[in-house]
Steps between C-alpha positions, in 0.01 A plus 500: 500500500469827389324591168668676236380825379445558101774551285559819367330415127231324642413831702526655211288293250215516849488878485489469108218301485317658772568884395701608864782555364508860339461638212740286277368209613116623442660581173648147463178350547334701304772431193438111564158504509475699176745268308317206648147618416650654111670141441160322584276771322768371147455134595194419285662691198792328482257166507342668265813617264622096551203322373496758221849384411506213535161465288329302766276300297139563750592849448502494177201331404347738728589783289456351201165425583378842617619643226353324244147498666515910605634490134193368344250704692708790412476433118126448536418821720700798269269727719636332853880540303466905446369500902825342592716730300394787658479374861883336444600805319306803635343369856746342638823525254851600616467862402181552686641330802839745471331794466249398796845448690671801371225714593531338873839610451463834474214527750724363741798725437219821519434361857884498578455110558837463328600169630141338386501632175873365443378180637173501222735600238764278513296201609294523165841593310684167671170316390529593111909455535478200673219294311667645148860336597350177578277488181850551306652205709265249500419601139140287410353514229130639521179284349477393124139466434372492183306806367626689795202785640792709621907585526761551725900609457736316740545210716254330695572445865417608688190698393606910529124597522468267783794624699409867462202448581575342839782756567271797437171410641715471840673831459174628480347297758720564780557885468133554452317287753562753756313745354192252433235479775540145647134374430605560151856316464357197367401646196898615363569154572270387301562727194863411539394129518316517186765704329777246582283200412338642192785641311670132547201384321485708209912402446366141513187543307685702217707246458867664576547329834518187637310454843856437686595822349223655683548332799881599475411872433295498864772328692752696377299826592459354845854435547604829433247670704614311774835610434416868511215484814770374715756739439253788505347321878881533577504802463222621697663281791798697485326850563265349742191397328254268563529148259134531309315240332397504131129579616632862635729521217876581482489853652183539707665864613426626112164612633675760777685820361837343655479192278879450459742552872752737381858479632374248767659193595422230761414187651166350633 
């Protein structure tokens, strides 16, 4: 008995999943992966977003009960309060972070890396766009404590600090790893580390956000990163470019004088 060969779509979905198949189907692959790995990167928000709704009770006494204990230190240490303003405010606050991004920005466009800065620019604009429309949907209300240390205008979820903070401290991380000698690249983690975790501590400790707001904030920021890196890492597959990890950064060539392939197209 003689054995039948493949059919045609199974042929197909083979060189799909193993990349011989050309350019559309490395391009496929590459489209599936990237909506795969962006649905998963969302996955623990929208767990996050649903226990929020649905005012999951463990959640809430969670919050509740950070609150009121950062709360009390906070009203007993003015001194530790004014620190926190100015590290949630000045340090680490949204404008500082922008302008640190902006200033990538233009750095970028100097070096005629023109798809990189478009990526840093509208990865931290989607990241203020994005975590501002879902504030306005989900529409909580922030902590009432009484004899508040500080205010805050809006919503509450997720946490806006939080999320710029993670979008920006990547922009910044992956364009300008490159250029940092690799016995020193622990260190920006770090700083970014300590950025993203302290300014999500000074929202809670000031008593305008919940924890889960924090927590929201971060896996929002993720989530859209995600987004971005992918289409970006598509990119670079299209004109022929190596995939990188996010020790080496999102464009390792930034370093060369050629950082960006102009007018070239290809395949690996």
């Amino acid at each position: 008995m003689t054995e039948r060969s493949p059919r045609p779509w199974r042929r197909r979905l083979g060189r799909l999943v193993t990349g011989h198949g050309g350019p559309d189907a490395r391009f496929g692959a590459r489209l599936l992966a990237g909506t795969a790995l962006t649905a998963l990167a969302a996955v623990p928000f929208s767990l996050a977003l649903v226990l929020v709704e649905s005012h999951w009770a463990p959640l809430h006494r969670l919050d509740q009960g950070v609150a009121e204990r950062l709360h009390r230190s906070a009203l007993d240490h003015p001194g530790w309060v004014r620190v926190l303003d100015f590290l949630t405010h000045v340090a680490w606050g949204p404008a500082t972070m922008r302008i640190l991004v902006a200033g990538v920005v233009v750095w970028l466009l100097w070096r005629r890396a023109y798809r990189l800065a478009a990526w840093a620019a509208v990865t931290a604009t989607a990241g203020g766009l994005v975590g501002l429309l879902v504030k306005n949907v989900v529409e909580r209300a922030r902590p009432h404590l009484p004899d508040p240390v500080s205010h805050a205008p809006g919503f509450s979820f997720p946490s806006g600090h939080s999320m710029t903070a993670v979008t920006s401290c990547a922009v910044l991380l992956l364009v300008l790893l490159p250029l940092v000698p690799r016995a020193w690249r622990p260190v920006p983690w770090v700083l970014a580390a300590v950025a993203v975790l302290g300014v999500g501590y000074t929202r809670v400790a000031l008593g305008v956000h919940w924890v889960s707001d924090v927590v929201g904030g971060w896996l929002l920021g993720v989530a859209v990163v995600t987004a971005t890196v992918l289409a970006f890492e598509a990119w670079r597959g299209d004109v022929g470019r190596p995939r990188t990890t996010p020790a080496e950064g999102l464009e390792p060539e930034i370093t060369t004088e050629d950082p960006e392939p102009a007018g070239r197209s290809g395949s690996r």
